[in-house]
VOBA-682972 format. One record per atom (N, C-alpha, C): chain; atom name; residue number from 1; residue in one letter; x, y, z. Coordinates in steps of 0.05 Angstrom, whole numbers, plus 5000, padded with zeros to 4 digits. Example, Ala and Ser with C-alpha at 12.3 -4.5 7.8 and 13.67 -1.06 7.14 Angstrom:
BEGIN
kette;atom;nr;rest;x;y;z
A;N;1;A;5264;4886;5156;
A;CA;1;A;5246;4910;5156;
A;C;1;A;5264;4934;5156;
A;N;2;S;5257;4955;5142;
A;CA;2;S;5273;4979;5143;
A;C;2;S;5258;5001;5157;
END
This chain:
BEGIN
kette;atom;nr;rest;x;y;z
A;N;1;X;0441;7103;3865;
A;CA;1;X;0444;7094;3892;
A;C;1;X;0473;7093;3900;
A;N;2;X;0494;7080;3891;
A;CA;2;X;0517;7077;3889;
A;C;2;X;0530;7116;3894;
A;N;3;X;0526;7125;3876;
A;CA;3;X;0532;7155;3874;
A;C;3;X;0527;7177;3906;
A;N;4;X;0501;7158;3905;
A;CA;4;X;0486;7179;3939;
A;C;4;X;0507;7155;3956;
A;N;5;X;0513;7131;3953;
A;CA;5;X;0527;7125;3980;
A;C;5;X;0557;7137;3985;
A;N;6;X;0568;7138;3967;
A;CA;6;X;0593;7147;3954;
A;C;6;X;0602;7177;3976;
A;N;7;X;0578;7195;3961;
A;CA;7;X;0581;7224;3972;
A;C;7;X;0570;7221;4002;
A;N;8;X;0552;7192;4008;
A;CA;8;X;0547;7197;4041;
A;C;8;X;0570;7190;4053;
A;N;9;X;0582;7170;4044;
A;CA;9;X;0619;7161;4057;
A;C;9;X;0628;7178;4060;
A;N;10;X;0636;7205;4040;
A;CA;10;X;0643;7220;4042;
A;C;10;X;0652;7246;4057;
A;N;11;X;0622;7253;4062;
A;CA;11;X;0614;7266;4078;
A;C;11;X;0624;7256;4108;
A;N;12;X;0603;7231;4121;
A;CA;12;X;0608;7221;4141;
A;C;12;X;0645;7217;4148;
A;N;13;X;0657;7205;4126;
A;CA;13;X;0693;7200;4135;
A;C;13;X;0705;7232;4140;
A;N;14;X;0691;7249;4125;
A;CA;14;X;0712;7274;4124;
A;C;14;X;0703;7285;4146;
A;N;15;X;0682;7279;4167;
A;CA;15;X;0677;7297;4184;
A;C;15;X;0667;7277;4223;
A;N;16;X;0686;7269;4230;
A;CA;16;X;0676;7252;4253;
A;C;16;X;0648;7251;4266;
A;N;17;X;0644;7278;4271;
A;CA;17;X;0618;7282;4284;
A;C;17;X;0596;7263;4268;
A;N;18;X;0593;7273;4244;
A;CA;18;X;0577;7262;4224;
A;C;18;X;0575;7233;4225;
A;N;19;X;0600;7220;4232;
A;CA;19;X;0609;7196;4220;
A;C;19;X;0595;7182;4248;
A;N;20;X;0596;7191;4269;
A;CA;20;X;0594;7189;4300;
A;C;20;X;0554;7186;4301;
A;N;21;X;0548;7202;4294;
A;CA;21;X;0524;7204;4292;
A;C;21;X;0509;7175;4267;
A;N;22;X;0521;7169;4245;
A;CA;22;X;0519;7153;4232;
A;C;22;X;0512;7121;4235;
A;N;23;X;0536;7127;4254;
A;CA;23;X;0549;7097;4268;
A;C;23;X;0515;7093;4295;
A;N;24;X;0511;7110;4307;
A;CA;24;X;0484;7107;4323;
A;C;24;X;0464;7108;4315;
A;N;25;X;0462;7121;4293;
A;CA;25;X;0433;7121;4278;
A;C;25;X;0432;7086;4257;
A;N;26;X;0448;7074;4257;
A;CA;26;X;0446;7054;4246;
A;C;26;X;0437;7037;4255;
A;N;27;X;0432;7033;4278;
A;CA;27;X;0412;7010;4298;
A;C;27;X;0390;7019;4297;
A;N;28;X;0380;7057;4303;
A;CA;28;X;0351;7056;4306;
A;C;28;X;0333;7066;4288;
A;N;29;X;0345;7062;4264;
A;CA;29;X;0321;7059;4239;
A;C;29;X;0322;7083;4225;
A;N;30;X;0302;7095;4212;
A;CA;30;X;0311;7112;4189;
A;C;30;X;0309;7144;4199;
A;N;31;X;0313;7161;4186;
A;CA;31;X;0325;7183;4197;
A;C;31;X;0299;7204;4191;
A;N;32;X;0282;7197;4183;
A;CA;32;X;0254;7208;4189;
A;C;32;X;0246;7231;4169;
A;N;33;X;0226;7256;4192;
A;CA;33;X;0234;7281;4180;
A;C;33;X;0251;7291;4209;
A;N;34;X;0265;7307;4190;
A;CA;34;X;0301;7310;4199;
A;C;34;X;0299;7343;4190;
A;N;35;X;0311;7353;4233;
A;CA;35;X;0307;7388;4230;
A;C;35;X;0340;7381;4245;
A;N;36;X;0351;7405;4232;
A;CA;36;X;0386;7408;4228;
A;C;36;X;0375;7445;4251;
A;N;37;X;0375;7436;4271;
A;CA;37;X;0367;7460;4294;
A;C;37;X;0384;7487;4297;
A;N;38;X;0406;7483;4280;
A;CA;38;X;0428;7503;4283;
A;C;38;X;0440;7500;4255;
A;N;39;X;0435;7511;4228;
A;CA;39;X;0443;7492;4212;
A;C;39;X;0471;7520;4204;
A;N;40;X;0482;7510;4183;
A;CA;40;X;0510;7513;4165;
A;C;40;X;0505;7494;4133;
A;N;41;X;0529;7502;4126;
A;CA;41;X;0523;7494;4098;
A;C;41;X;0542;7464;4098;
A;N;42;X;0558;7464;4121;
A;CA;42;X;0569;7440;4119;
A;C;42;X;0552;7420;4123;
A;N;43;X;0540;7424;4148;
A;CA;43;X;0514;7408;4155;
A;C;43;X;0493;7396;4141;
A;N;44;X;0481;7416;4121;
A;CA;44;X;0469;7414;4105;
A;C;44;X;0466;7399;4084;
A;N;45;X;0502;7394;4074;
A;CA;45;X;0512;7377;4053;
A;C;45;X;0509;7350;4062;
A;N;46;X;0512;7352;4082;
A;CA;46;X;0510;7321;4101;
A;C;46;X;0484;7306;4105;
A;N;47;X;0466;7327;4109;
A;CA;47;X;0439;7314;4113;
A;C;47;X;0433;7309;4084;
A;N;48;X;0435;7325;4061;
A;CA;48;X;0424;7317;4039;
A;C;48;X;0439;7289;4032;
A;N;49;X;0450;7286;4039;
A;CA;49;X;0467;7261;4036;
A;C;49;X;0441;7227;4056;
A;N;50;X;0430;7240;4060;
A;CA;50;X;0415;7223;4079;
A;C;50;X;0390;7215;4075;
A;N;51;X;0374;7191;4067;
A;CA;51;X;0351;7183;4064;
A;C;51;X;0329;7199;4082;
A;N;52;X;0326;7214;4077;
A;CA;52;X;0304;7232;4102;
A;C;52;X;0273;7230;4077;
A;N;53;X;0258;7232;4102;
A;CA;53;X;0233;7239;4090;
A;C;53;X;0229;7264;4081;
A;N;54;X;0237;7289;4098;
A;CA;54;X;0243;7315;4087;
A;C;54;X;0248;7330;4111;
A;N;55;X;0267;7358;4108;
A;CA;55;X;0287;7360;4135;
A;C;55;X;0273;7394;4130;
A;N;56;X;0279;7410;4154;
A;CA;56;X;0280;7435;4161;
A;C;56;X;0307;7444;4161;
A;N;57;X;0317;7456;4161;
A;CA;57;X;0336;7480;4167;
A;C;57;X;0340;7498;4182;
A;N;58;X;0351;7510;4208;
A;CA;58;X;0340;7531;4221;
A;C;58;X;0371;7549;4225;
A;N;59;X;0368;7565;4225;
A;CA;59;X;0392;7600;4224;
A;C;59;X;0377;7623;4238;
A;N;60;X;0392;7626;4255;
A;CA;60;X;0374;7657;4273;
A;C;60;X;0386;7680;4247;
A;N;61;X;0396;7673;4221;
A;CA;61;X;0413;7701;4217;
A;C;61;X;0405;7700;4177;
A;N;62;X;0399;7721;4172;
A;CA;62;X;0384;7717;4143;
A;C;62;X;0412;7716;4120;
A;N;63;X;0429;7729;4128;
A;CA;63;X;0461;7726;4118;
A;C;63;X;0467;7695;4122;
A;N;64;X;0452;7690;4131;
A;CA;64;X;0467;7653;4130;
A;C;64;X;0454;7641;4110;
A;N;65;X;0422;7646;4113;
A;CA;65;X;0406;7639;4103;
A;C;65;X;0410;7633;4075;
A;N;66;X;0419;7660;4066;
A;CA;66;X;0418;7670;4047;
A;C;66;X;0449;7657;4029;
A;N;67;X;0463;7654;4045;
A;CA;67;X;0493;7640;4038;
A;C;67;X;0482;7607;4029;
A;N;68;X;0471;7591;4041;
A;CA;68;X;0472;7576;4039;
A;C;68;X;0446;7565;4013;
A;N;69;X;0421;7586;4009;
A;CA;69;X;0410;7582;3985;
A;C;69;X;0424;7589;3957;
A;N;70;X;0452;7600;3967;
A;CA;70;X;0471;7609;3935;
A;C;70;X;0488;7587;3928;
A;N;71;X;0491;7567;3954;
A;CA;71;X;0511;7546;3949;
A;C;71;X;0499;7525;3926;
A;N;72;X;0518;7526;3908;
A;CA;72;X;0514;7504;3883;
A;C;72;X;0504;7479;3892;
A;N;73;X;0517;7471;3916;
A;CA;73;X;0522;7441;3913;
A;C;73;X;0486;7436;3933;
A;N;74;X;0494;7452;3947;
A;CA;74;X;0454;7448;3964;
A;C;74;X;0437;7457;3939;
A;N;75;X;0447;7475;3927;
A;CA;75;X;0417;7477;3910;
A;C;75;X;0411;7450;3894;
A;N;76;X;0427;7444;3891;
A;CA;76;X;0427;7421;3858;
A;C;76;X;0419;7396;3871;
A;N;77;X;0402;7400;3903;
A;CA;77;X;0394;7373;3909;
A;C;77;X;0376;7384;3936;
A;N;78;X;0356;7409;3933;
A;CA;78;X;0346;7424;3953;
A;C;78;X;0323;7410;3935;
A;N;79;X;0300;7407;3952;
A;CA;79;X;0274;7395;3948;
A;C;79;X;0253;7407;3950;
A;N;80;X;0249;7426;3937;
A;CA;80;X;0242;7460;3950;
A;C;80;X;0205;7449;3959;
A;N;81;X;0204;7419;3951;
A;CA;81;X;0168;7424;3954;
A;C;81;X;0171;7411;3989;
A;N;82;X;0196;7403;4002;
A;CA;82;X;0190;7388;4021;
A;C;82;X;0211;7397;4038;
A;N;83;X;0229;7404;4027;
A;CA;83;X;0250;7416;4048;
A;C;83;X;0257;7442;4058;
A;N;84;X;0263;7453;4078;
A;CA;84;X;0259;7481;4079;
A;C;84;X;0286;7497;4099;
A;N;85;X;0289;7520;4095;
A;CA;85;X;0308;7533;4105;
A;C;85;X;0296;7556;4115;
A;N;86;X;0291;7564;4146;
A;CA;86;X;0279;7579;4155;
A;C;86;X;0299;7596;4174;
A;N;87;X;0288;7614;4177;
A;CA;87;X;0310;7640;4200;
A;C;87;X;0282;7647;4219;
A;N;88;X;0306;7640;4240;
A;CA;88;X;0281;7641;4265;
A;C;88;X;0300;7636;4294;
A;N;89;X;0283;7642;4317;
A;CA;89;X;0306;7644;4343;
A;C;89;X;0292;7630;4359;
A;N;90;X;0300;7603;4374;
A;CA;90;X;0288;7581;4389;
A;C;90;X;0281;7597;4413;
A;N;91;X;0283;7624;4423;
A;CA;91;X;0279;7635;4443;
A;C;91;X;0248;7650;4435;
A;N;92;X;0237;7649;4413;
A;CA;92;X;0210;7658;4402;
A;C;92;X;0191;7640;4404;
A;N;93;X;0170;7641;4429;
A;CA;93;X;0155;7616;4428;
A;C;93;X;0138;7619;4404;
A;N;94;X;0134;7639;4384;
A;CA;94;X;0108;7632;4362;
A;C;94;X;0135;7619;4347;
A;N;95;X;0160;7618;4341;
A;CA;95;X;0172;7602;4315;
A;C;95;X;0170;7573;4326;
A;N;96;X;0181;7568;4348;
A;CA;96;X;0176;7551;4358;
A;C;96;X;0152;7527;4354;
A;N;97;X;0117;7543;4354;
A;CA;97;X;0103;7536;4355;
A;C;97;X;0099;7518;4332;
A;N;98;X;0109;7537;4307;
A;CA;98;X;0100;7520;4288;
A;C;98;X;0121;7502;4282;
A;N;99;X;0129;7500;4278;
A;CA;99;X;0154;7471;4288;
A;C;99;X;0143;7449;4271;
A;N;100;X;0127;7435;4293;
A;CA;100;X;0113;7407;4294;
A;C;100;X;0137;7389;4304;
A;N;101;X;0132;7359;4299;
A;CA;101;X;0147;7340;4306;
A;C;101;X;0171;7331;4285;
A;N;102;X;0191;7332;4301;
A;CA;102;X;0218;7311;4282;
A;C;102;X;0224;7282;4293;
A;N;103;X;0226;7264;4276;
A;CA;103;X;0243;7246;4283;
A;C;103;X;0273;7241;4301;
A;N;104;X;0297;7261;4281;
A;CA;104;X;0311;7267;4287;
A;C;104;X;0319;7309;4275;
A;N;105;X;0332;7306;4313;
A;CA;105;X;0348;7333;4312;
A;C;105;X;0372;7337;4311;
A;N;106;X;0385;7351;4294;
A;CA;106;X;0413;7349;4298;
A;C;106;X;0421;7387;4302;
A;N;107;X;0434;7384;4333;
A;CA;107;X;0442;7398;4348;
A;C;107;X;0469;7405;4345;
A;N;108;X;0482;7403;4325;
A;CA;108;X;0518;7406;4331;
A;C;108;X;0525;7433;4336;
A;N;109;X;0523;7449;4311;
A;CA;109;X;0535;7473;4319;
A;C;109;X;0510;7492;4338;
A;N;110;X;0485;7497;4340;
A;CA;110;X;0466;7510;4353;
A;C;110;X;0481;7516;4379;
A;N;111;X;0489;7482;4396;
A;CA;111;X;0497;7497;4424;
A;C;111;X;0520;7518;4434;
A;N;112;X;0534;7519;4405;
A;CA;112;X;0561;7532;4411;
A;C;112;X;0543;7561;4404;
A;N;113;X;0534;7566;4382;
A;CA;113;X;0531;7593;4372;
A;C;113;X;0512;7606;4383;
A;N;114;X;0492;7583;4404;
A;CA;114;X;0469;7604;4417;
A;C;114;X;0468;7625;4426;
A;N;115;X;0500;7623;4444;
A;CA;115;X;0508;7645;4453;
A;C;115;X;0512;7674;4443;
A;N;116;X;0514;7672;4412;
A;CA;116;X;0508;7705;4396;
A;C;116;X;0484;7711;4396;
A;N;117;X;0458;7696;4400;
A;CA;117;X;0438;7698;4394;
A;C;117;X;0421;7694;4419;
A;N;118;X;0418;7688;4431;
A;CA;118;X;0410;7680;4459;
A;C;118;X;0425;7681;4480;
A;N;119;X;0437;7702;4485;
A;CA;119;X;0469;7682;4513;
A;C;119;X;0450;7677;4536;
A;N;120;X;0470;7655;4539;
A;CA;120;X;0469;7633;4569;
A;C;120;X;0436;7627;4572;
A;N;121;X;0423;7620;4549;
A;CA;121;X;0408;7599;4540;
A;C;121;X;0406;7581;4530;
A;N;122;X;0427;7568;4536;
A;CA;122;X;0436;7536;4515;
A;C;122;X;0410;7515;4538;
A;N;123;X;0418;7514;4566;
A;CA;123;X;0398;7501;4571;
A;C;123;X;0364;7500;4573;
A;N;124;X;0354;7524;4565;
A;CA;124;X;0328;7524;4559;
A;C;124;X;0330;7514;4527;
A;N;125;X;0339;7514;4523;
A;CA;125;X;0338;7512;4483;
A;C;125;X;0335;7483;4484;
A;N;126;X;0352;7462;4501;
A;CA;126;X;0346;7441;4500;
A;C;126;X;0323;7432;4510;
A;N;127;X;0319;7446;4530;
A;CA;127;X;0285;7440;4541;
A;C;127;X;0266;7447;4513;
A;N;128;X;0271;7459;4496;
A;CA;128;X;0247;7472;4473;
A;C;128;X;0253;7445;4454;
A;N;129;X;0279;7430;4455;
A;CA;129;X;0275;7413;4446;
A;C;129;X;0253;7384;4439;
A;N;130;X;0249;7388;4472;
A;CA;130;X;0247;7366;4475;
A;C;130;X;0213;7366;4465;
A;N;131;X;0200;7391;4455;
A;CA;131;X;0176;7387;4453;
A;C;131;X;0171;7379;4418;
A;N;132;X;0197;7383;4413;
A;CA;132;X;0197;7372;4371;
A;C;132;X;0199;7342;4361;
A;N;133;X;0207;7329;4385;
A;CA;133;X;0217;7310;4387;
A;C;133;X;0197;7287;4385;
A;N;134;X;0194;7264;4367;
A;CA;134;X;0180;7250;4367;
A;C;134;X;0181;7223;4384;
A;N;135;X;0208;7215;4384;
A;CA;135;X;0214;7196;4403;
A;C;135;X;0247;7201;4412;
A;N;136;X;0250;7189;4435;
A;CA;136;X;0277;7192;4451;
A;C;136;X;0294;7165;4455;
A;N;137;X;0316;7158;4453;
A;CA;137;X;0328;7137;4451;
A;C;137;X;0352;7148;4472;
A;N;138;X;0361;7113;4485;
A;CA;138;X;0378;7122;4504;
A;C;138;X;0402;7120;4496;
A;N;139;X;0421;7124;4499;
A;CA;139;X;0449;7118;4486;
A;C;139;X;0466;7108;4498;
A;N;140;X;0460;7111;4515;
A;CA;140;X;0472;7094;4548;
A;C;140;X;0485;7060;4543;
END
């Protein structure tokens, strides 16, 4: 336990966003099952770092895909019966479909890079969000 909090400090101090998101998820309870909507390998390192029930992965691009199942440090804590890394394009309503519900989404890099993959669909993508979504919190 000590070890997983260690590398979650870690993670969270070396990277604001992370740390940002941390700091708000700490009032509303646990981090569920957990889909990384746009993922990276930095990302990735981060969520494993995180008490989840079991998380998705999503990459429109099989070269990513594929980069990030060679990384040492994700494999040596990938949960292969519960966690998953999928290539797929939020603009596909059958990938979409099968989806199901998340707790939490984490959106960071997806809205910047949609644009290779979708251009000037960042705001429908968030509308496709909103149907994964299990509950909504205000932040206000």
């Amino acid at each position: 336990m000590a070890a997983l909090l260690l590398v979650n400090w870690f993670y969270a101090m070396s990277d604001i966003l992370f740390s940002t998101i941390e700091k708000f998820q700490q009032t509303r309870g646990p981090w569920g099952k957990f889909l990384d909507a746009g993922t990276g390998s930095h990302s990735l390192k981060w969520i494993q770092t995180l008490e989840t029930i079991s998380w998705d992965a999503i990459t429109a691009d099989n070269q990513m895909k594929e980069s990030i199942e060679r990384d040492s440090d994700i494999k040596t804590r990938f949960r292969s019966e519960i966690d998953s890394i999928l290539v797929g394009n939020w603009m596909d309503e059958s990938f979409c479909a099968k989806l199901g519900k998340y707790d939490t989404i984490l959106a960071d890099y997806l809205i910047g890079a949609v644009d290779g993959f979708s251009p000037y669909m960042q705001d429908i993508i968030l509308e496709k969000y909103v149907l994964n979504v299990t509950l909504f919190y205000d932040f206000g």
